[in-house]
MMTF fields as JSON, N, C-alpha, C and O atoms, coordinates in Angstrom:
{
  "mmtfVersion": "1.0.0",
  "mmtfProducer": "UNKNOWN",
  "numBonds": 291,
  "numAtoms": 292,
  "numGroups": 73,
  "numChains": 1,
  "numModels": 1,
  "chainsPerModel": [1],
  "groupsPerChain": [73],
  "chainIdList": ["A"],
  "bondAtomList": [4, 2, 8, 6, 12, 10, 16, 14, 20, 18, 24, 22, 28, 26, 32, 30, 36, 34, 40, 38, 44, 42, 48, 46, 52, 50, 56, 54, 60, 58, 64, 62, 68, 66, 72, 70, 76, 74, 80, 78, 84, 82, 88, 86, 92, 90, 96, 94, 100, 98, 104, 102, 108, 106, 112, 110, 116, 114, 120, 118, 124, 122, 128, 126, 132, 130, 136, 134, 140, 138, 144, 142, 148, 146, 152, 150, 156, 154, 160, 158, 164, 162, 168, 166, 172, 170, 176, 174, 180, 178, 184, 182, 188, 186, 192, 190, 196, 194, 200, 198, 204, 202, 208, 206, 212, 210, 216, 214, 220, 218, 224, 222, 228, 226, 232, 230, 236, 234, 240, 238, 244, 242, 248, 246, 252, 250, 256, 254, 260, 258, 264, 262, 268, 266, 272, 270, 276, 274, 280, 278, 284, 282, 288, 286],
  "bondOrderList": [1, 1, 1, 1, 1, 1, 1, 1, 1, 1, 1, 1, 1, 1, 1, 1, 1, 1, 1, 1, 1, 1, 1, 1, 1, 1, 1, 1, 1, 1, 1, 1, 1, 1, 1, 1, 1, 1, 1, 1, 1, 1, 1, 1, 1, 1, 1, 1, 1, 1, 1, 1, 1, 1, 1, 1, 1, 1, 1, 1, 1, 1, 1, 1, 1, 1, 1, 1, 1, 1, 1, 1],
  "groupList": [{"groupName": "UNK", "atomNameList": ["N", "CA", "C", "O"], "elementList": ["N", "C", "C", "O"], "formalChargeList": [0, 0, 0, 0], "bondAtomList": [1, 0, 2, 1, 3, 2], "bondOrderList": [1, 1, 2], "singleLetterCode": "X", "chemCompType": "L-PEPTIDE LINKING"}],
  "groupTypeList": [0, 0, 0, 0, 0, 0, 0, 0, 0, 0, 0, 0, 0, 0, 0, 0, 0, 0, 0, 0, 0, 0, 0, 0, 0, 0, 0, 0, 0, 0, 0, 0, 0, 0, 0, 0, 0, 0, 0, 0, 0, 0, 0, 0, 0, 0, 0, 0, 0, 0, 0, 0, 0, 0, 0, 0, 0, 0, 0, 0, 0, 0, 0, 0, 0, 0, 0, 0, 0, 0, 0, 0, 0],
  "groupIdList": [1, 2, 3, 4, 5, 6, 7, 8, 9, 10, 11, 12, 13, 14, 15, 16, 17, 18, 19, 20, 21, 22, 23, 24, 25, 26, 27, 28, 29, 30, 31, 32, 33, 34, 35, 36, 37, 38, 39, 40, 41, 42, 43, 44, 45, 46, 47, 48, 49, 50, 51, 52, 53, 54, 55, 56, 57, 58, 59, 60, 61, 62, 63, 64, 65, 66, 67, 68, 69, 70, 71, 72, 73],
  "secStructList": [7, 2, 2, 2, 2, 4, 4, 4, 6, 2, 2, 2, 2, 2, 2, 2, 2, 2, 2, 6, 6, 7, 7, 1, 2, 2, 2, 2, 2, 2, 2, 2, 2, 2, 6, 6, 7, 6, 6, 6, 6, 2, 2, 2, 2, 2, 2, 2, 2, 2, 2, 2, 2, 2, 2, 2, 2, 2, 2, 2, 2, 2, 2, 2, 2, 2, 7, 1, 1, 7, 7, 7, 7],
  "xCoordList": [-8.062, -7.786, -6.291, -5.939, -5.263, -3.917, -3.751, -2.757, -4.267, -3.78, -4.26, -3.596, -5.165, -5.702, -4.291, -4.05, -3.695, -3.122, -1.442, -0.606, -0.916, 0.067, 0.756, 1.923, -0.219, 0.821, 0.838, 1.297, 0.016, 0.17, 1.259, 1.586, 2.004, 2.754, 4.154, 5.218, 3.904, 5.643, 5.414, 6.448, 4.147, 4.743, 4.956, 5.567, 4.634, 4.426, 6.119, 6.54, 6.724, 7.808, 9.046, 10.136, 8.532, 9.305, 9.72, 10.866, 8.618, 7.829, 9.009, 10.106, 8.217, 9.422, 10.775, 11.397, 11.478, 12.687, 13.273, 14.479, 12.358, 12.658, 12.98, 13.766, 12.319, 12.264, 13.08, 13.503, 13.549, 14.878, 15.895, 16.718, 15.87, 17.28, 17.51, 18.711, 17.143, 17.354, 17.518, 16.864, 18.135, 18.163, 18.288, 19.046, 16.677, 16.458, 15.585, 15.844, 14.294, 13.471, 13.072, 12.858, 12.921, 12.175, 13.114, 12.776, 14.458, 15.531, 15.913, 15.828, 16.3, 16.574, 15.432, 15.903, 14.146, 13.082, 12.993, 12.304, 13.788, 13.858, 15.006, 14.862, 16.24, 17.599, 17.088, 17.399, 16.437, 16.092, 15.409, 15.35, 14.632, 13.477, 14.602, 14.628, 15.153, 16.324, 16.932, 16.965, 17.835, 18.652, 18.101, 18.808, 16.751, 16.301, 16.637, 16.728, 16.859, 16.968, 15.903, 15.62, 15.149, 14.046, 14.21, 13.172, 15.512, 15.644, 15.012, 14.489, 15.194, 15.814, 14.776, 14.434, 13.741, 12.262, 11.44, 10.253, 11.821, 10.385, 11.075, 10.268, 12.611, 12.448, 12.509, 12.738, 12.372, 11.602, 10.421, 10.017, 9.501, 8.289, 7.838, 6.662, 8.657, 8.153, 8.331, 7.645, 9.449, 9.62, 8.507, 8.579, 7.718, 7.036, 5.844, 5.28, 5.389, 4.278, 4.03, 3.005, 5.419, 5.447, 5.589, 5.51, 5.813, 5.369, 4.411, 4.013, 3.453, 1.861, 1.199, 0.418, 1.666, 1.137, 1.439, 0.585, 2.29, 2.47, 2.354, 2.65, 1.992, 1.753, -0.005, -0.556, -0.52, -2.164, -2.541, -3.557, -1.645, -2.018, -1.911, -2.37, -1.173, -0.539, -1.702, -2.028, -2.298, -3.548, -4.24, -4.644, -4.738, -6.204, -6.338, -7.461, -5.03, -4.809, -5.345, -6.181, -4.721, -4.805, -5.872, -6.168, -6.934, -7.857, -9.326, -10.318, -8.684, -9.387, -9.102, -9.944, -7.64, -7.769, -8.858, -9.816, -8.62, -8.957, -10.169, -10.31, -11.383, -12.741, -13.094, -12.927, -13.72, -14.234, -16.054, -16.626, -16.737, -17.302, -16.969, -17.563, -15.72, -14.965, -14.922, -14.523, -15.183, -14.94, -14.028, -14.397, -12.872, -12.705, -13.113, -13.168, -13.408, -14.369, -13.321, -13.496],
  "yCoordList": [13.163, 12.724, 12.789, 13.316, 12.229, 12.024, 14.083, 14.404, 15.071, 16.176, 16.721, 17.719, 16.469, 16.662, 16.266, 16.813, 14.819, 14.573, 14.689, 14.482, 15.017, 15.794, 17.047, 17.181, 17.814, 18.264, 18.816, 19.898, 17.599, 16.937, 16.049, 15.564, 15.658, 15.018, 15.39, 14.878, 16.405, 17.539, 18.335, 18.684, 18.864, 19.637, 18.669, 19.22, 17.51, 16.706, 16.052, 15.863, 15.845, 15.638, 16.758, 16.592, 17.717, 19.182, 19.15, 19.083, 19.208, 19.312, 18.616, 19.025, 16.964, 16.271, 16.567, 16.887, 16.512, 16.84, 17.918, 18.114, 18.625, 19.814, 19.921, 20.721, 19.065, 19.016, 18.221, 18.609, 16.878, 15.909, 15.818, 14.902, 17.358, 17.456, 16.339, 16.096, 15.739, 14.939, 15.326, 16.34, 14.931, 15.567, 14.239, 13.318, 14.917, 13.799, 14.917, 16.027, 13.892, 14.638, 15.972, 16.898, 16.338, 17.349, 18.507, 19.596, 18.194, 19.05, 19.288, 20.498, 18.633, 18.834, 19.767, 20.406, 19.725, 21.035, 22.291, 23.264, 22.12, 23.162, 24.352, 25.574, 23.524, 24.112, 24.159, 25.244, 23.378, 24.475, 25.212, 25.764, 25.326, 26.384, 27.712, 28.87, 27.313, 28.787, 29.504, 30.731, 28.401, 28.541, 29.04, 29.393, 29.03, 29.284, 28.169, 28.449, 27.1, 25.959, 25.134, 23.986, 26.142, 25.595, 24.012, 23.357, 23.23, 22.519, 20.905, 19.86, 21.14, 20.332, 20.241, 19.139, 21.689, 21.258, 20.902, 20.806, 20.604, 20.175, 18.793, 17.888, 18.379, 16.971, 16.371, 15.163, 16.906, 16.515, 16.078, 14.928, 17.554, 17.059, 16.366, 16.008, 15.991, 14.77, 13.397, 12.394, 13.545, 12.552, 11.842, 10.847, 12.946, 12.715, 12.053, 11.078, 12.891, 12.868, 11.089, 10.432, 10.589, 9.303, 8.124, 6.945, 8.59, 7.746, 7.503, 6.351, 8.842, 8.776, 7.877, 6.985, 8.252, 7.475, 5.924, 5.482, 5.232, 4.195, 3.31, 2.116, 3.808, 3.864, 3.511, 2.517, 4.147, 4.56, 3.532, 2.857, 3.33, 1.97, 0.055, -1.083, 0.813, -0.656, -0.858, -2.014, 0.173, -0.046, -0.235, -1.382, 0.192, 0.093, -1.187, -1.662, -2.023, -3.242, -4.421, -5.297, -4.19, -4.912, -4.825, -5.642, -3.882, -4.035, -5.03, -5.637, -4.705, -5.787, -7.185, -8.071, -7.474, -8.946, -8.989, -9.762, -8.195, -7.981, -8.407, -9.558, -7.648, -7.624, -8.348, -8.162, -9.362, -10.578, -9.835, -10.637, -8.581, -7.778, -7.633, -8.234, -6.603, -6.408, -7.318, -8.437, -7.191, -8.124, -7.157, -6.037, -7.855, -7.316, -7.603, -8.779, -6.669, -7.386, -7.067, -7.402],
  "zCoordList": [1.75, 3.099, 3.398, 4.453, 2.441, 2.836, 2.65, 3.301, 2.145, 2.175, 3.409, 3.689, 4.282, 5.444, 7.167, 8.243, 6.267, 7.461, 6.924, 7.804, 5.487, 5.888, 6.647, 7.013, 6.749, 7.985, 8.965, 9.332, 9.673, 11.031, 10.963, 12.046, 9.823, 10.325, 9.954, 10.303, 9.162, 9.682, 10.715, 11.284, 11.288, 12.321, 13.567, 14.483, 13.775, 14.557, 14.916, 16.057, 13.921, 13.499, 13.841, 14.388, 13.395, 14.028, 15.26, 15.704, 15.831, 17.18, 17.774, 18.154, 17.724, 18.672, 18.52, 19.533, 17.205, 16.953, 17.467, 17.614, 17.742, 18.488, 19.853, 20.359, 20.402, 21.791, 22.387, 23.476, 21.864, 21.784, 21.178, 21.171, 20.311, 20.168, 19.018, 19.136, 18.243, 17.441, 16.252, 16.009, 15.384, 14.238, 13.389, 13.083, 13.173, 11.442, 10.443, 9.979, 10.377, 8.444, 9.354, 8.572, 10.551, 11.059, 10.963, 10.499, 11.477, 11.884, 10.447, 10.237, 9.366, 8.304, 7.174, 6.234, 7.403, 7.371, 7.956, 7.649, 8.836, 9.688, 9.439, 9.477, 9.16, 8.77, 7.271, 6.779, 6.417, 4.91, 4.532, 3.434, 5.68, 5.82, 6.385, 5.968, 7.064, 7.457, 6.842, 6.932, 5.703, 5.017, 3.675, 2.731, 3.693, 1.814, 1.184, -0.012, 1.36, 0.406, -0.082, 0.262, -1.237, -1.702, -2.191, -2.094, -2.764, -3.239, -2.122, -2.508, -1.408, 0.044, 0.62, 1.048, 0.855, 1.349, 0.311, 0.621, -1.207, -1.959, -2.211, -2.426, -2.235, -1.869, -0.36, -0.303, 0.594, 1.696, 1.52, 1.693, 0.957, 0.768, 0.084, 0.154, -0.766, -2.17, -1.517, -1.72, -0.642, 0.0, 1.731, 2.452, 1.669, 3.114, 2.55, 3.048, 1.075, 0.639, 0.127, 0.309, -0.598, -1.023, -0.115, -0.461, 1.112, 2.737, 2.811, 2.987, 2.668, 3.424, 2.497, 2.83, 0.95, -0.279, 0.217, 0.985, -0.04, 0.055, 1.563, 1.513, 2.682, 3.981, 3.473, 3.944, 2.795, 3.084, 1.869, 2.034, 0.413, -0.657, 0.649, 0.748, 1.144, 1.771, 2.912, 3.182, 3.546, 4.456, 3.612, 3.801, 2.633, 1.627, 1.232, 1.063, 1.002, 0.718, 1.673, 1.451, 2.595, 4.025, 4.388, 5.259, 3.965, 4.428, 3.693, 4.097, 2.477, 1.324, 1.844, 1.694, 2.61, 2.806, 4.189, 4.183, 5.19, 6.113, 6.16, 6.574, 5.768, 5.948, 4.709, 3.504, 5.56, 4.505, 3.779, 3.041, 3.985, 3.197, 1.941, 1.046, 1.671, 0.635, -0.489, -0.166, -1.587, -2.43, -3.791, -4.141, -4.369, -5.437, -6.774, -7.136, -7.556, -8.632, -9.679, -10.851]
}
């Protein structure tokens, strides 16, 4: 599932950055994708990937308190 919705959320990221002129994680993918700087887009991506990770443990969690169903055994 989390490999389904990475990347929707770099191009999504691109996207806007693109369009506002902003320069953050999108603009900085963009200029190492230009430049050949393999180094820079696989710790980008190590770095996007350990968001979604810890973004998606921290929902899985919340949701155990959440729904009084759930039980942990």
């Amino acid at each position: 599932m989390i490999m389904l919705q990475f990347p929707w959320l770099l191009t999504g990221v691109v996207i806007v950055e693109t369009l506002f002129n902003y320069k953050g994680f999108g603009w900085t993918l963009v200029s190492a994708a230009s430049n050949n700087d393999i180094e820079l887009l696989l710790s980008c991506s190590i770095v996007a990937v350990l968001v979604v990770l810890v973004t998606q443990l921290i929902s899985d969690i919340g949701y155990v308190f959440l729904n009084p169903r759930i039980r942990i055994s």
